[in-house]
C-alpha positions as CSV (number, residue, x, y, z in Angstrom):
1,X,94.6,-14.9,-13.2
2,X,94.5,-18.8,-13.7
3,X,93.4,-21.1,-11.1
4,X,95.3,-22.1,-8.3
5,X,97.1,-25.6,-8.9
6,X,94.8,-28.0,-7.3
7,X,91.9,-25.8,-7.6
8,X,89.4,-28.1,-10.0
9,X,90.0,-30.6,-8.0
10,X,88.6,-29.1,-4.7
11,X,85.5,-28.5,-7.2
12,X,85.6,-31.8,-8.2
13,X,85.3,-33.2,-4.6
14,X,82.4,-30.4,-3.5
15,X,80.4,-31.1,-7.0
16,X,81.2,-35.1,-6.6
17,X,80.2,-34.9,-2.8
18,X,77.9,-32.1,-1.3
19,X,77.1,-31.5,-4.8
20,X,75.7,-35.0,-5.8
21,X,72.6,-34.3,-4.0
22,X,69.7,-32.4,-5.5
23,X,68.6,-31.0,-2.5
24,X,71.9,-29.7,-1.9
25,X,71.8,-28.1,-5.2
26,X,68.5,-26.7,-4.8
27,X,69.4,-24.7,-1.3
28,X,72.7,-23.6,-3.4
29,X,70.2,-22.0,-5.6
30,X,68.4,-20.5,-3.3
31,X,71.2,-19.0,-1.6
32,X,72.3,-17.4,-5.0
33,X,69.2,-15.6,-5.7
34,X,69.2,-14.2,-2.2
35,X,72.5,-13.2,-2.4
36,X,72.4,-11.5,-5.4
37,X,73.2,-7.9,-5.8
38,X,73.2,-8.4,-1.5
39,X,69.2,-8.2,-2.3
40,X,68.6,-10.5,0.3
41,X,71.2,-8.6,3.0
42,X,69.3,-6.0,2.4
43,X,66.2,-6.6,3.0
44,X,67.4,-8.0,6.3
45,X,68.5,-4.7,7.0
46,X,65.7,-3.0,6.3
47,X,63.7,-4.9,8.1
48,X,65.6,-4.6,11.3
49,X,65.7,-1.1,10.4
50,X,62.0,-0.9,10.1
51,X,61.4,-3.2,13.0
52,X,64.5,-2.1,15.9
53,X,63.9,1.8,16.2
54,X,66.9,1.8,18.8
55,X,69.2,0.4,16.3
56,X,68.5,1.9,13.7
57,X,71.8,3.5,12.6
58,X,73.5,0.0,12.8
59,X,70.7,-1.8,10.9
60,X,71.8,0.9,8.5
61,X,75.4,0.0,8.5
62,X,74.4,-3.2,7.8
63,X,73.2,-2.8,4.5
64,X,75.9,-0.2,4.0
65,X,78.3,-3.2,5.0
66,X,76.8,-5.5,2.6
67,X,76.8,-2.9,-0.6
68,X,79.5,-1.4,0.1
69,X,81.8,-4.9,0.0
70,X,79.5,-6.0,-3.0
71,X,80.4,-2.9,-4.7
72,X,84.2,-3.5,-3.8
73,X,84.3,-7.1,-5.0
74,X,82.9,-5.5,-8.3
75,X,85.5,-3.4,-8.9
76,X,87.8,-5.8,-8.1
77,X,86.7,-8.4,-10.6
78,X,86.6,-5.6,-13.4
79,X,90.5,-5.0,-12.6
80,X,91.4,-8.7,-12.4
81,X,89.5,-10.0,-14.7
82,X,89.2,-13.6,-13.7
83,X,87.4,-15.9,-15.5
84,X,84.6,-18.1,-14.2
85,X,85.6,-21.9,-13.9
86,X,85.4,-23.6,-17.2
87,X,86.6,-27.0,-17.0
88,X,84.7,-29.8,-18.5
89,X,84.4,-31.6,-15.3
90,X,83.2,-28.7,-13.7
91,X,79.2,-28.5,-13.5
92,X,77.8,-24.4,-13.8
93,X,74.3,-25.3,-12.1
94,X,73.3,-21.5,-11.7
95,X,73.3,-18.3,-14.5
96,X,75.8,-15.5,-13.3
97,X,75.0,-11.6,-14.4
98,X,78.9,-11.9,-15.5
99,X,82.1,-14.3,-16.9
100,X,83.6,-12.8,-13.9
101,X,84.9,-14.8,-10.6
102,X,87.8,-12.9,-8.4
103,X,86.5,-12.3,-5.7
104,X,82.8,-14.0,-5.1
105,X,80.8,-11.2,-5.0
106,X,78.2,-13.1,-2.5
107,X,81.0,-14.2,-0.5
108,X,81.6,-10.8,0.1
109,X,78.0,-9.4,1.1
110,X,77.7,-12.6,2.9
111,X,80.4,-12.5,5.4
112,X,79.8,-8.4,5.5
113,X,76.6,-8.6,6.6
114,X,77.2,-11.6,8.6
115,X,79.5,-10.1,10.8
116,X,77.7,-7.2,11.1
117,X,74.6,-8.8,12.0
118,X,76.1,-11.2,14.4
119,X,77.7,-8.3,16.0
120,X,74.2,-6.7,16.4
121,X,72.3,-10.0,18.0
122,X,75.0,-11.8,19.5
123,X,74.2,-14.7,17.5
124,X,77.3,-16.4,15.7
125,X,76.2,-15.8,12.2
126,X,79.5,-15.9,10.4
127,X,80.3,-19.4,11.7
128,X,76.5,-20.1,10.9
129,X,76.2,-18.1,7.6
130,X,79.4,-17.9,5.6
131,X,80.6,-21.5,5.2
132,X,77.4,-22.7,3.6
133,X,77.4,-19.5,1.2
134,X,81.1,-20.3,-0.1
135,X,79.7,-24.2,-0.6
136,X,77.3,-23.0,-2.3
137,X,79.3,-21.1,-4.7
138,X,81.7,-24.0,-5.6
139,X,78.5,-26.3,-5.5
140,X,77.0,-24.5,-8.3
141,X,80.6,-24.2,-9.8
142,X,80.9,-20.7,-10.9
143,X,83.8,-20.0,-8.3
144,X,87.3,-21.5,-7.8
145,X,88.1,-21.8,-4.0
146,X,90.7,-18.6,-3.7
147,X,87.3,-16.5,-5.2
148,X,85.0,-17.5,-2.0
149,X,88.3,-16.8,0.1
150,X,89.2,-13.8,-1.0
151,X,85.5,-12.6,-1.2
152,X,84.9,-13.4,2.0
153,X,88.1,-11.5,3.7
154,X,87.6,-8.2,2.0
155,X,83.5,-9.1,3.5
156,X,85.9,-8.9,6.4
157,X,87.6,-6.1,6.3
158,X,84.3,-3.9,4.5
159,X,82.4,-5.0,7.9
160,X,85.5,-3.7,10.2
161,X,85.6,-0.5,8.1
162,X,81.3,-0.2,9.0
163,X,82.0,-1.1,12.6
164,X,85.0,1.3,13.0
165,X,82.9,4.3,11.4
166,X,80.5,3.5,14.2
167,X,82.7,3.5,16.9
168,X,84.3,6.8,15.3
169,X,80.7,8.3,14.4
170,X,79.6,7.4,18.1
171,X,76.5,4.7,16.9
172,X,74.7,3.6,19.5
């Protein structure tokens, strides 16, 4: 699957603009080793888990939310087979465990457990949480736009399969 026309040129604009700063690249790096593997979604989890007796079963859907998308975007890339960007203009400023970029895999975990979580505080993490994590991915340049996209609607739609099981499973 080649890149959308128009694609290393929204790279371009992040690298040339967000991505001009090294602090900006620095927090892009951070935000990829926390999301990696949904490590970092994880731990959340189990800490609310841990910490939130009442709510337990949800804190657990969370982390079930934020594997379970992980693990879809996984099979995913291993069907389409995408590669990572490879332009010369594009910078990589981050190692990847794979050449693989359809869907982002942290886009994914992110928006899954963002939604999830948000649903469980109230707070508005997606619009807080998910933007900033797709940056990040172009930032570091190892995702083409329709990656972080596509990652983070089947985030979506892993978090709406979590939160129906709860309302079919009666979590309270």
């Amino acid at each position: 699957m080649p890149p959308v026309a128009g694609e290393v040129a929204i790279l371009n604009a992040v690298q040339s603009g967000l991505g001009a700063h090294p602090n900006v690249i620095k927090a892009a790096r951070g935000m990829s080793h926390f999301g990696e593997h949904a490590l970092g979604w994880v731990g959340i989890a189990a800490a609310g888990y841990v910490l939130d007796r009442p709510r337990r079963r949800q804190w657990a859907g969370v982390a079930v939310g934020a594997v379970g998308a992980h693990a879809a975007s996984i099979v995913i890339k291993r069907v389409v087979r995408r590669p990572r960007p490879n332009h010369p203009s594009v910078q990589v400023n981050v190692s990847t465990p794979s050449k693989l970029s359809f869907p982002s895999s942290h886009a994914t975990s992110t928006t899954a457990a963002a939604v999830l979580i948000g649903r469980l505080t109230g707070l508005p993490l997606p619009a807080m949480l998910v933007p900033p994590m797709l940056l990040s991915r172009m930032v570091l340049g190892v995702h083409y736009p329709t990656d972080v996209l596509a990652g983070s609607a089947l985030g979506a739609a892993s978090a709406a399969a979590v939160l129906a099981a709860e309302k079919k499973f009666g979590a309270k």
